[in-house]
N, C-alpha and C positions, 0 to 999 in steps of 0.2 A: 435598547433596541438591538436584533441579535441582524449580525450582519446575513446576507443570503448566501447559500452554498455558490461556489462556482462548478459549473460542468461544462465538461466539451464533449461533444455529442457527434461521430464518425459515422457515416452512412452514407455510400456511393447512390444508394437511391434517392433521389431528391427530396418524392413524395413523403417516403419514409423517414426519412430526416426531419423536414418540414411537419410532421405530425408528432413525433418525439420532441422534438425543440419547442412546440406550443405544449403538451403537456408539460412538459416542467417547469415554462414558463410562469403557464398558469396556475402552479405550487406554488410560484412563488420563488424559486430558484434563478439567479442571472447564469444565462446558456449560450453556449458558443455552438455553433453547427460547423462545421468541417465537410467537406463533400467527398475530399479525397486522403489518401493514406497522409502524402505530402506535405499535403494543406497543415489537416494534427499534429504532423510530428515538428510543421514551424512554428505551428500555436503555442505547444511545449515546451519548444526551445525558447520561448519570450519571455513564457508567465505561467502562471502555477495553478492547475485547479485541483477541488476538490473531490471531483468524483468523472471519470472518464467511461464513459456510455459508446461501444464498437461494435459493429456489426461483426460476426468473423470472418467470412467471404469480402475480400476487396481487393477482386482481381490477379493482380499478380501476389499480392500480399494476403495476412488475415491480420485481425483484430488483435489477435495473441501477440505480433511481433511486434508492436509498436510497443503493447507492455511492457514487454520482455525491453526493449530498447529504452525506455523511458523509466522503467523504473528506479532505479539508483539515483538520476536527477529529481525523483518523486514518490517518496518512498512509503510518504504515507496516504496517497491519495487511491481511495476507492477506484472498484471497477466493475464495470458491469461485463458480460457481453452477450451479444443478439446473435440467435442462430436459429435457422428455421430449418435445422437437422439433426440427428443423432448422431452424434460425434463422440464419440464416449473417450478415444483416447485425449483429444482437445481440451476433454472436461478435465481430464486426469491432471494433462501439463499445467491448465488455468488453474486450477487449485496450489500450486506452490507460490502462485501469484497472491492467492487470498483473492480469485476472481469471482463474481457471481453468474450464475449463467440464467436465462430467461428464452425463452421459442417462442418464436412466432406462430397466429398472429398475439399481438400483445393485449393482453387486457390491460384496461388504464387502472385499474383501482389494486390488481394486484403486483404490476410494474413500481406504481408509487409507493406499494408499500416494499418492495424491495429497495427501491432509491433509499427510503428512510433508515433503511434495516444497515443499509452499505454505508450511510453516512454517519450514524452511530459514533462510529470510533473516529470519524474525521471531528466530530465535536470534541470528544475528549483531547484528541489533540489541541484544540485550539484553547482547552483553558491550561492544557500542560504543554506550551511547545516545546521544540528541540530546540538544543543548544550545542552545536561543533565543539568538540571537546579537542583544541588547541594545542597539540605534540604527542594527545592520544595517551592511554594509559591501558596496560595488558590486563584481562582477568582469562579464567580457564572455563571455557564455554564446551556442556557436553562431554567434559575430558580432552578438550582439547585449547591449547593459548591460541586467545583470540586478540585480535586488536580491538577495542571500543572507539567507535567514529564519533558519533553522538549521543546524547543523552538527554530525558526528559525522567517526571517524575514517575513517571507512566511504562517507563520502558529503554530501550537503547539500538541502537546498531551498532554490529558485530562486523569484523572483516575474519572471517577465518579462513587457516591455511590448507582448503582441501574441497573439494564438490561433494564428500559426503554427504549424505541424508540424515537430517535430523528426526530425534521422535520429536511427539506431539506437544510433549513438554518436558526442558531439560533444567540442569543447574549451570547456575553462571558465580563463579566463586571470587569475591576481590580477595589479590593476595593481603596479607600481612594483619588483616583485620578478623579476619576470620568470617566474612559477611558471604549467607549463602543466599541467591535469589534465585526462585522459581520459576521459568520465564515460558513464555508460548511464543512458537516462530510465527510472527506476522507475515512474512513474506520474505523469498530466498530466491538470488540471480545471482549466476555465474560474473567472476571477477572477470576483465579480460585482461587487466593489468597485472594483478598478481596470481592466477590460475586457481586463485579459492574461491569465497564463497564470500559476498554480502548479505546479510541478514535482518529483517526489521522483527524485533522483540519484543513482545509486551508481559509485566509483571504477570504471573498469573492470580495475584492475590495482591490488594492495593492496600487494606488496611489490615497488616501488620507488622511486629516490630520490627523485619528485616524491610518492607515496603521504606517504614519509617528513615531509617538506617538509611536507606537508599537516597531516599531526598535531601537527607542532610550532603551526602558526598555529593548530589546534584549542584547545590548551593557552591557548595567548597568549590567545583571544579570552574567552575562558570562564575566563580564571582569577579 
């Protein structure tokens, strides 16, 4: 029996809240509603979901900063956001998040099928989860030494020493092995602790013999 996604669902409109939380309900998804910025960001602070659903207007705040705020403690949880304007630079910033964007008003059948499209990779996560990689181990990300946080077979997190832009897809090199991986940035926020960059990564290519290579050092590290 597969378990149900979790989602917490942001919207200072009540109405509009309450009409999103019954459509995903009604998927079949368990949902949390939120009414305020506040509210979310204590949700988050408790417990973990899998797909987070924000209006971008909420008053003094938008939808974007709680992202931006929460991401590092959630690094692989989808995201929507709702906006009933053209924002093009918002759409810009959302995209380093790996955010999905949708206007109002909402159609349901094309909404759901974005929720499915965003949850996607929250499933592969859950038959590959992460694993805290325990004193950390360097490889050279991009051409640049990176720290590794975590690791799945699927992919890693990166701490690098710089706010640089990455391209669309780089090399992530383990020393001594000679192991080259091809990786695609899942999602990138500013360090505030060390002034670089965290990074969530995913293989670009899952079945071959470096993918392979990969999971065996997964093993290794986490055993």
């Amino acid at each position: 029996m597969k378990l149900p996604f979790r989602i917490l669902v942001l919207d200072d409109d009540e109405q509009a809240l309450s009409g999103i939380v019954e459509l995903l309900r009604d998927a079949g998804h368990h949902v949390t509603g939120a009414a305020t910025y506040d509210a979310a960001k204590r949700l988050l602070a408790l417990g973990t979901f899998d797909l987070l659903v924000t209006d971008v207007r909420l008053r003094a705040f938008n939808g974007l900063h709680l992202v931006m705020q929460s991401r590092a403690d959630h690094p692989d949880m989808a995201v929507i956001i709702i906006t009933g304007y053209d924002e093009p630079m918002l759409e810009i910033e959302a995209g380093r998040y790996q955010a999905a964007f949708v206007r109002k008003p909402i159609r349901p059948a094309e909404f759901l099928e974005l929720v499915s499209n965003s949850l996607s990779n929250v499933r592969r996560q859950r038959r590959w989860p992460r694993k805290r990689v325990i004193g950390g181990f360097r490889v050279t990300a991009a051409g640049r030494t990176a720290a590794v946080v975590d690791v799945s077979y699927g992919g890693l997190r990166l701490e690098l020493p710089d706010r640089g832009r990455l391209p669309e897809t780089f090399d992530v090199e383990v020393a001594g092995i000679g192991l080259h991986l091809e990786v695609e940035p899942v999602w990138t926020v500013p360090s505030s602790d060390t002034g670089g960059t965290l990074c969530g990564a995913a293989l670009a290519a899952e079945h071959t013999p470096a993918a392979r290579t990969w999971r065996a050092i997964v093993d290794r590290l986490t055993a």
